[in-house]
C-alpha positions in Angstrom: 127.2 70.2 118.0 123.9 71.5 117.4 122.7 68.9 120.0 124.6 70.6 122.5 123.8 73.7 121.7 119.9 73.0 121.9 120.6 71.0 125.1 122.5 74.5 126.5 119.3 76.1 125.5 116.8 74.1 127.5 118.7 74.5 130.4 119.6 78.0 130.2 116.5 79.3 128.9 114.0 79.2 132.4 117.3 80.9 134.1 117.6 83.9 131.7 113.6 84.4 132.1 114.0 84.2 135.5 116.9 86.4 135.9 115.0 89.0 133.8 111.9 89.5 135.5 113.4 88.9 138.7 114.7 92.7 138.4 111.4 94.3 138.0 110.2 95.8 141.0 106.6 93.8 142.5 104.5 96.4 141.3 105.6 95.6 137.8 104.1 92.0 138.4 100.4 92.3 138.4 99.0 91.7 135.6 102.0 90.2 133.5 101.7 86.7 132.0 104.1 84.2 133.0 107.3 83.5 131.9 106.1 80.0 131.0 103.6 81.1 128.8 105.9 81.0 125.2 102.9 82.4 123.0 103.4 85.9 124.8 102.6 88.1 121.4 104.5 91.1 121.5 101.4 92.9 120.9 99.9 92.3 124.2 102.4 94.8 125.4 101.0 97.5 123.6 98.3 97.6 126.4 101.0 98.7 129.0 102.8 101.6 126.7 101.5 104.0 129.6 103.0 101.8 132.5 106.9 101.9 131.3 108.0 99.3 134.3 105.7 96.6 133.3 106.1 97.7 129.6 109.8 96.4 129.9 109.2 93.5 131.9 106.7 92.0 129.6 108.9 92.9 126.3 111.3 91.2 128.5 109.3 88.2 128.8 107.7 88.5 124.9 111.9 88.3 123.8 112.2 85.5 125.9 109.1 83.4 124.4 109.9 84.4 120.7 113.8 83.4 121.4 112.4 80.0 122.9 110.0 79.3 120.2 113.0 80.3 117.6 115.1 77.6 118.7 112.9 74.5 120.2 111.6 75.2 116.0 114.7 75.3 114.7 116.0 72.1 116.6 116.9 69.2 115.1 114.3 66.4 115.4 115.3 63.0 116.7 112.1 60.7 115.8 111.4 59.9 112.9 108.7 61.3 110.4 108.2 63.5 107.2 109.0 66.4 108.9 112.5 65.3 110.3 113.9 66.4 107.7 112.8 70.0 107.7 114.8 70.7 110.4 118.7 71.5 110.0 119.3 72.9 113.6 119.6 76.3 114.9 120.4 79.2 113.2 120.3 82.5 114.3 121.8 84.6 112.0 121.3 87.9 113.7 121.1 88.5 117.6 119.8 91.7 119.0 121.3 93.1 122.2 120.4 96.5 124.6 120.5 96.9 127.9 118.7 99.2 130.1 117.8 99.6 133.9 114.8 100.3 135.8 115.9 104.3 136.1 115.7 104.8 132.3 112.7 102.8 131.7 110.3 105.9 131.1 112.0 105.7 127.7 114.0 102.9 127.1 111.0 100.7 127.9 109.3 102.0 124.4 112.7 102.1 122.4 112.4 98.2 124.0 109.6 97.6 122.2 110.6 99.2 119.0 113.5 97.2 118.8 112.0 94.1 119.7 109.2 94.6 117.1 111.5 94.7 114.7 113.8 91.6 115.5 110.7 89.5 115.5 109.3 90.3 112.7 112.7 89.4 110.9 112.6 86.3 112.7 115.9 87.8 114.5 116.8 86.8 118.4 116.1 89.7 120.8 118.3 89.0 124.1 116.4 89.5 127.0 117.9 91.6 129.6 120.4 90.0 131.8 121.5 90.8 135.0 125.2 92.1 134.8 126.2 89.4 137.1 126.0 86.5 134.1 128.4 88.3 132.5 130.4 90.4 134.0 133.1 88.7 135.9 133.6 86.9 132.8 134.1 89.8 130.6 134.9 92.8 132.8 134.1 96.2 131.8 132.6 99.3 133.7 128.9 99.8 134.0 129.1 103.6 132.7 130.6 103.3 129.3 131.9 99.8 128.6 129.2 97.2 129.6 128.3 97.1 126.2 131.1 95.5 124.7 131.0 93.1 128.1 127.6 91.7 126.7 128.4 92.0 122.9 130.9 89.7 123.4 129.6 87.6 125.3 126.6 87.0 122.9 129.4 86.6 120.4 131.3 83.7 122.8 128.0 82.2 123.9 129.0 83.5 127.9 125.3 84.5 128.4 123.3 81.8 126.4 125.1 79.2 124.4 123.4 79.2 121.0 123.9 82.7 120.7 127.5 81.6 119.3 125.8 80.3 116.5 124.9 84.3 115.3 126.5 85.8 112.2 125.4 89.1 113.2 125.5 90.4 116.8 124.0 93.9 116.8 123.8 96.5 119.7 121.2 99.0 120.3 121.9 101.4 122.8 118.3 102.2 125.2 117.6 105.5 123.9 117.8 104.4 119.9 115.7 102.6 117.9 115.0 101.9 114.1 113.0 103.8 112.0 112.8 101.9 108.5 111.5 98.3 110.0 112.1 96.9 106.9 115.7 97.1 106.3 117.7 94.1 107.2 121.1 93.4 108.8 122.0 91.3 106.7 121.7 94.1 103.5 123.8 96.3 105.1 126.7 93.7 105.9 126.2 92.9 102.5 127.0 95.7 101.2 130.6 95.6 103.0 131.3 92.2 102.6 135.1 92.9 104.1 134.2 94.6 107.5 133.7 93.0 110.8 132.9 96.0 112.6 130.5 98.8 111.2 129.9 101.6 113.2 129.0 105.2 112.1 130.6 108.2 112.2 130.3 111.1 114.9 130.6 114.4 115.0 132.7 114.3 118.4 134.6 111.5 118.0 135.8 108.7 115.7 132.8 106.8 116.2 129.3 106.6 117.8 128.7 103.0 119.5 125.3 103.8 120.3 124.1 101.4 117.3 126.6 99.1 116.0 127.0 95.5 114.0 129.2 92.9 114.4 130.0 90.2 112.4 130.9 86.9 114.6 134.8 85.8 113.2 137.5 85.7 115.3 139.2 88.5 113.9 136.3 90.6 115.7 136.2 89.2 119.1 139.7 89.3 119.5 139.4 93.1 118.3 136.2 93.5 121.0 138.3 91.7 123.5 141.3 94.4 122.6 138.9 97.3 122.6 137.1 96.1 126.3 140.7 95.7 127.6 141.6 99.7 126.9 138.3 100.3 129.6 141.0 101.6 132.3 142.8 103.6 130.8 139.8 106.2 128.3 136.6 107.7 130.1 134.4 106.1 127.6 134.4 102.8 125.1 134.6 105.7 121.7 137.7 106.9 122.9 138.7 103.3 124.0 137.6 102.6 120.3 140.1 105.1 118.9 143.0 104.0 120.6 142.3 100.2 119.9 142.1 100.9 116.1 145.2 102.9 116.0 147.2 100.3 118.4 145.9 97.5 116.0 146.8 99.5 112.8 150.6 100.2 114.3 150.6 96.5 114.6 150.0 95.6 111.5 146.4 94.7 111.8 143.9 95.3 108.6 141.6 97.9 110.4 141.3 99.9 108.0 139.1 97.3 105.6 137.5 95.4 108.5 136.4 98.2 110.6 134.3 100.5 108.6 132.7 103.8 109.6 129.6 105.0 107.5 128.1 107.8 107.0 126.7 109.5 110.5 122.9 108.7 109.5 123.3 105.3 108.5 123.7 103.8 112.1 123.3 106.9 114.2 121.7 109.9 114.2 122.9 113.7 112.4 122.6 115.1 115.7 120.6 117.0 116.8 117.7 114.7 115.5 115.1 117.5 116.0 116.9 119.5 113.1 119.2 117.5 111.1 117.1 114.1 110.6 116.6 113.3 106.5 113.5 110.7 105.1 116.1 108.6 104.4 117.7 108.3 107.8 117.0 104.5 109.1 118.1 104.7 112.8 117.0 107.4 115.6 119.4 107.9 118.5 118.4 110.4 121.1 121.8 110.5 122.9 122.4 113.8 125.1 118.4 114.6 125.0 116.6 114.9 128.0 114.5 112.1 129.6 111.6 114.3 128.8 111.9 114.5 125.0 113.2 110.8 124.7 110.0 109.6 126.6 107.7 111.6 124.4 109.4 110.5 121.2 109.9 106.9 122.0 106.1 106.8 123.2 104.9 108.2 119.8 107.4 105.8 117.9 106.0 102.7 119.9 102.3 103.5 119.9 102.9 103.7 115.8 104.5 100.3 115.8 101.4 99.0 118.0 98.9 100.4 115.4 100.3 98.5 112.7 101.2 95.3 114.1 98.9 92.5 114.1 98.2 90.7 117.6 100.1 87.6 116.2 103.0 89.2 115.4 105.5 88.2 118.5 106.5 84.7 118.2 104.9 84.5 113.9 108.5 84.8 112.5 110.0 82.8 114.8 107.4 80.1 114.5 107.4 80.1 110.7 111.1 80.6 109.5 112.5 77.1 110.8 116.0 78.8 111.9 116.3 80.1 108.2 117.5 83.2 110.1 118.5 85.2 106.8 115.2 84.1 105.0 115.2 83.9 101.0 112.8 85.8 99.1 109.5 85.0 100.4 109.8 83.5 103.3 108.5 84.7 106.4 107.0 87.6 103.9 103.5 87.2 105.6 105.0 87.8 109.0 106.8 90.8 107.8 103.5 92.2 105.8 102.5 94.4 108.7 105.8 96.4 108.5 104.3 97.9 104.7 101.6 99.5 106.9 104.3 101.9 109.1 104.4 105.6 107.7 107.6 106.6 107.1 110.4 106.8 110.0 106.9 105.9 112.5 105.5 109.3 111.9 108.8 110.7 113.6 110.2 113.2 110.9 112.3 116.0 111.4 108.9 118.2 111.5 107.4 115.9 113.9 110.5 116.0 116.0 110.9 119.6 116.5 106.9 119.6 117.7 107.7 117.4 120.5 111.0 118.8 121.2 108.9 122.8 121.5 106.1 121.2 123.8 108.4 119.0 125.8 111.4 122.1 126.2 108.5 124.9 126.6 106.9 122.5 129.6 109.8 122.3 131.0 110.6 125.8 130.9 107.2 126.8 132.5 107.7 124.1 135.5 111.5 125.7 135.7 110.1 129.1 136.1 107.4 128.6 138.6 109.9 126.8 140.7 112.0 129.5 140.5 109.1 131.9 141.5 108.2 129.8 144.5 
């Protein structure tokens, strides 16, 4: 099977790549390395921070190599040789997902790189952007609110790249969220509620926010994401579609309440607003409802912090070096992972930090409001 799987890879890989940078606009193309070029450190990207358009096409491209050199690693070898039997076929054992378009990319570009830094240096898969078209008449959905759980099952089913079926984890990242404590793995926080399937955290307006969520790839889920995708007619957005899926699941009998579990607000989400309620502790940063203007300036800081600290090798090192281990025993893939000891806490973007962005970015705004208004 994992044959097949690899084989689905090969194929499918040069299309994805394609498909990706095919969306950036031409300007976005000078200067970019090739798709073909799989040693594309994520690094390289830092150098483009101030150009968000190429920024996302050459994260883009960086996902694509690390994802390549993931797999053709983890492969099974067919000659012979000492090291044939290193290899025990592909495993990926977490899969990343966002999406984002070109009209967002003066933000979501950064929170991009920010969430690929951190899936390579756990040796996770980072998706690439697709274009909706792979996916879409497949799994359906509307762009606004439910396009999400269109490609989050689809990495789940394999309906966008093959081995991605192979994941024990698919987790989504909505563009304008990113992670704060690089260190912490997936794979602890399933862990730690070994009966879910679903784990979302709580919101203050609804029963849950789906800006960051996990999902653990058993039937039980897909048939619940498939459920929850099917509602996207009938409720204005996928957390009110999420509502009414758990309560028609629960009236039917369906253990809901022990496989989907909401967690505290902070743990996968943001005590909004950031700027005023965000804890050290808080792991995840989620700018939802800010303005394009505060979420550029905060992502920009957050990705310029994850560029001083990581080392030039660091794209394609954890996928190079952990074999398909995927969820990696003590030790291994530490060295990749060493530069993540050097982040200050949250990436320098604590509460205080916050609320100085959020007063220069609001008070600029306010002036250039003003003088239009005087005009």
């Amino acid at each position: 099977m994992w044959s097949v799987l690899f084989l689905a890879f090969l194929l499918l890989v040069p299309l994805v790549v394609a498909t990706a940078t095919a969306q950036q606009p031409a300007s976005a193309a000078g200067g970019l390395p090739h798709p073909d070029d799989w040693d594309l450190p994520l690094s390289s990207c830092c150098a483009l921070l101030a150009k968000p358009v190429a920024l996302a096409a050459c994260v883009n491209t960086s996902n694509a190599a690390s994802l390549s050199q993931r797999l053709r690693n983890a492969a099974p070898y067919t000659a012979g040789g000492p090291r044939a039997q290193l290899k025990q076929g592909p495993a990926l054992a977490v899969t990343i997902v966002s999406r984002a378009t070109k009209e967002v990319y003066s933000w979501a570009a950064h929170a991009l790189l920010i969430q690929a830094a951190y899936a390579q240096a756990h040796g996770y898969a980072a998706l690439p952007l697709y274009a909706d078209e792979r996916y879409a008449l497949t799994y359906g959905g509307d762009y606004t609110y439910h396009r999400k759980l269109s490609l989050v099952l689809a990495t789940l089913e394999g309906g966008v790249l093959a081995a991605t079926a192979a994941s024990d984890y698919v987790v989504w990242w909505d563009a304008d969220a990113a992670p704060l404590h690089l260190h912490r793995r997936v794979e602890a926080l399933a862990a730690g509620y070994p009966e879910a399937h679903v784990l979302l955290s709580a919101d203050a307006a609804a029963a849950a926010n789906t800006g960051v969520f996990v999902v653990r790839n058993t039937l039980w889920a897909r048939r619940f994401l498939r459920h929850w995708l099917s509602l996207h007619t009938s409720h204005d957005t996928d957390q009110h579609g999420f509502s009414a899926a758990c309560r028609q699941w629960a009236a039917e009998g369906e253990p809901v309440g022990t496989r989907v579990r909401l967690l505290p607000t902070w743990e996968l989400n943001s005590e909004a607003p950031a700027l005023s309620m965000q804890q050290p502790g808080h792991p995840v940063l989620h700018l939802a409802a800010e303005s394009a203007a505060f979420r550029g300036a905060v992502l920009l800081q957050g990705a310029r912090t994850v560029c001083a600290a990581m080392p030039a090798s660091s794209a394609a090192a954890a996928a190079a070096t952990s074999d398909g281990a995927g969820a990696a025993g003590a030790g291994e893939g530490e060295g990749e992972r060493a530069w993540l000891a050097r982040l200050p806490p949250q990436l320098s973007l604590t509460q205080p930090r916050l609320l100085a962005i959020a007063r220069d970015v609001y008070r600029a705004e306010s002036r250039r409001r003003l003088q239009a208004l005087q005009r």
